[in-house]
Every structure is written in C-alpha cells, then in structure tokens.
Phi, psi and omega in degrees: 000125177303199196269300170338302189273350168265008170240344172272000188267340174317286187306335213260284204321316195263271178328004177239017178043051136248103170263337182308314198285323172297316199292313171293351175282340172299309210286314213284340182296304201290333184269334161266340190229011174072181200286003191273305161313303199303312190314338185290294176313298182325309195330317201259341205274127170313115175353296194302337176274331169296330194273296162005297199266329177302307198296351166264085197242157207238066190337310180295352186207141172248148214271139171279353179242334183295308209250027140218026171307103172272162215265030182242323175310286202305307195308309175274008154256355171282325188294333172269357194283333178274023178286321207282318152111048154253146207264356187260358182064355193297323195279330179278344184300322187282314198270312158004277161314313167308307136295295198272355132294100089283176175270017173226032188261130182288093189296315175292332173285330159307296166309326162276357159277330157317313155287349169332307215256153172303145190062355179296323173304338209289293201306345208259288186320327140312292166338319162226041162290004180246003135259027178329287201297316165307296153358278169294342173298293182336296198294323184322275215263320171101010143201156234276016186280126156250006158312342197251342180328126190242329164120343187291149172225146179283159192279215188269324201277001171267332176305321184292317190285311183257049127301299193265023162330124155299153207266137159322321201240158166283171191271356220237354165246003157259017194251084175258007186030057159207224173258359153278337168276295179326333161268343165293316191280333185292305182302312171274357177193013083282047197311324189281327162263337150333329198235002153258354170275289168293008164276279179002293202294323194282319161333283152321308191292342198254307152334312213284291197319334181281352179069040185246048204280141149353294229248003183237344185302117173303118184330312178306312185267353168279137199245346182121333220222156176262157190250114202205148170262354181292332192292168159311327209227344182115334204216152177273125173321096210279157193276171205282158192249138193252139169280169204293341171285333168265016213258129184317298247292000000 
C-alpha cells in the first residue's frame, strides 16, 4: 500500500471512530516497513488525527505511535485536546504521561515544545487541575505538602524570586511518571513556564469558583482567554484555535 493511500486509510478509520482499527494500520507499516516510515506518515497525518489515536492511549500495551511521536507533534495535539471537552483530564493526563516518561524521551524537550505553541500554558494547567492547592504548596514552599497552608498565595513577582530557589526535594523522590515529577522538572527547569501554567492555572481557579466554568460560558462570547490581573500578560494563555476542518472532535 503507498504512503497516500495509507494516510487516506488512516484518516477514513478515525473519522469512522475506529481508532483501534487505524492504530493497527499504523503498526502493521512499522512493523513491515520499520519505524522510519511510519514517522515519515506522521509527519503528514494532521495534529487531530495524531491526537485521536494518542489520547486513547492503554496502560496493558504500548502504542507505536505514542513512543515515536516528536515532541513538536505531541505538543501540537496537547494543544487541541481541549475540543474533546473532557472535563476530567483523564485523557489528557494519560497520554501526557505516557509520552513525555517513555524511556527513551527527553521530558523537557517535550515540555518545552509545548511551552513553545500558543496555547501550551493552558494544556499544562489542565494537566493539573485537580492538584492546584498542591501545586501552589510546591511553588510556595518547594514541597508538595499543604498541612501548614494559611490560604496566602504568592505573589507573580514572588513567584519569579522562588522560582529559582534551590528545590527542598529531590527529583528521585518525586519521580513518579506523573505530576508530580512533572511539576518538579517545569518548576526546577523551566520555571518561567512552571509560572506561566501556574497564573493560568490560578485563573481557571478562580473562574470555576466565580461559577464561570468553561463548559457553562456562552459560546458567542469566549474569546479563547480569562481575564486576570494575575498573569504575566494580563491575560491567561488561550488555547490554539482550529478551524472545522482541523477540529479534534
């Protein structure tokens, strides 16, 4: 089968919501024609459809594609992940994970392509919304405990100073291939984006509590972006916007 005709078979298989059925048409090109080919299809194959098949990613088997995806690829289907409007993070945490821990992955070259793309601050900040308060312990204090937390939160320009704090914990005690060794390497080796995923973050935090959640917003009126005097810029990074022909759904 050419290359052509093995990316409209692809394409046709995810748009008919058989991903299972794509993912193997990915494996069996790699496995006949090696892992040099398939990358060459990814290449070609649209953010959305790469997200399609990553984001159903499978703790019992590992995906030939989550674990030759580069990290300018991942990055621009992490950025889009938030079309599918799960509110749980669940898909995006996994694939994340799953990715930017493999074993032969650089985790910072991954993150930083991510902070790279417009919308990248967001997906990070999705990524740990259901640890905020920890989070902010981290940035606080340099761990991730929130027994002694008085509710103060630093400020952007404090944030900046114990950014580059040496960290309380080690990376060997936190190297869990989850969010927490994901928030020790943004915080100890990216820190200007470590603190721009967390204004974002505080933001999102601050919407939900005002009952101004994403998912309740009128369409007509989202502009992409929260409105925060907390930020870097004024404003929370909006994620990138895909026209209908590029749109996860």
């Amino acid at each position: 089968m050419s290359q052509l005709a093995l990316i409209e078979k692809t394409q046709a298989l995810i748009a008919a919501g058989d991903i299972v059925g794509a993912e193997s048409v990915l494996t069996e090109l790699a496995d006949a024609e090696g892992d040099g080919a398939l990358m060459v299809v990814l290449e070609q194959l649209p953010p959305k459809d790469i997200l399609a098949v990553i984001r159903e990613y499978d703790d019992s088997k590992a995906s030939i594609v989550n674990l030759l995806i580069t990290p300018q690829q991942f990055a621009h289907a992490v950025v889009i992940e938030k079309q599918y409007k799960d509110l749980t993070r669940t898909h995006l945490r996994g694939m994340m994970n799953s990715v930017i821990f493999r074993e032969d992955a650089d985790p910072i070259e991954f993150l930083t392509a991510i902070g790279d793309l417009e919308g990248g601050s967001e997906a990070l900040a999705d990524y740990f919304t259901e640890k905020w308060s920890r989070v902010e312990a981290f940035a606080r204090s340099g761990t991730f405990d929130t027994v002694e937390d008085d509710g103060e939160i630093l400020s952007e320009q404090a944030l900046y100073q114990s950014a580059y704090v040496r960290p309380k914990m080690d990376l060997d005690e936190v190297a869990d291939q989850d969010w927490m060794q994901m928030a020790w390497l943004l915080r100890n080796e990216l820190p200007d984006l470590f603190i721009e995923m967390l204004l974002v973050l505080r933001a999102k935090a601050r919407a939900f509590d005002l009952g101004l959640d994403e998912e309740d917003e009128p369409e007509e009126e989202d502009d992409g972006k929260v409105e925060t005097g907390d930020t870097d810029r004024g404003k929370a990074t909006p994620a990138a916007r895909e026209d209908d022909e590029e749109s996860a759904i």
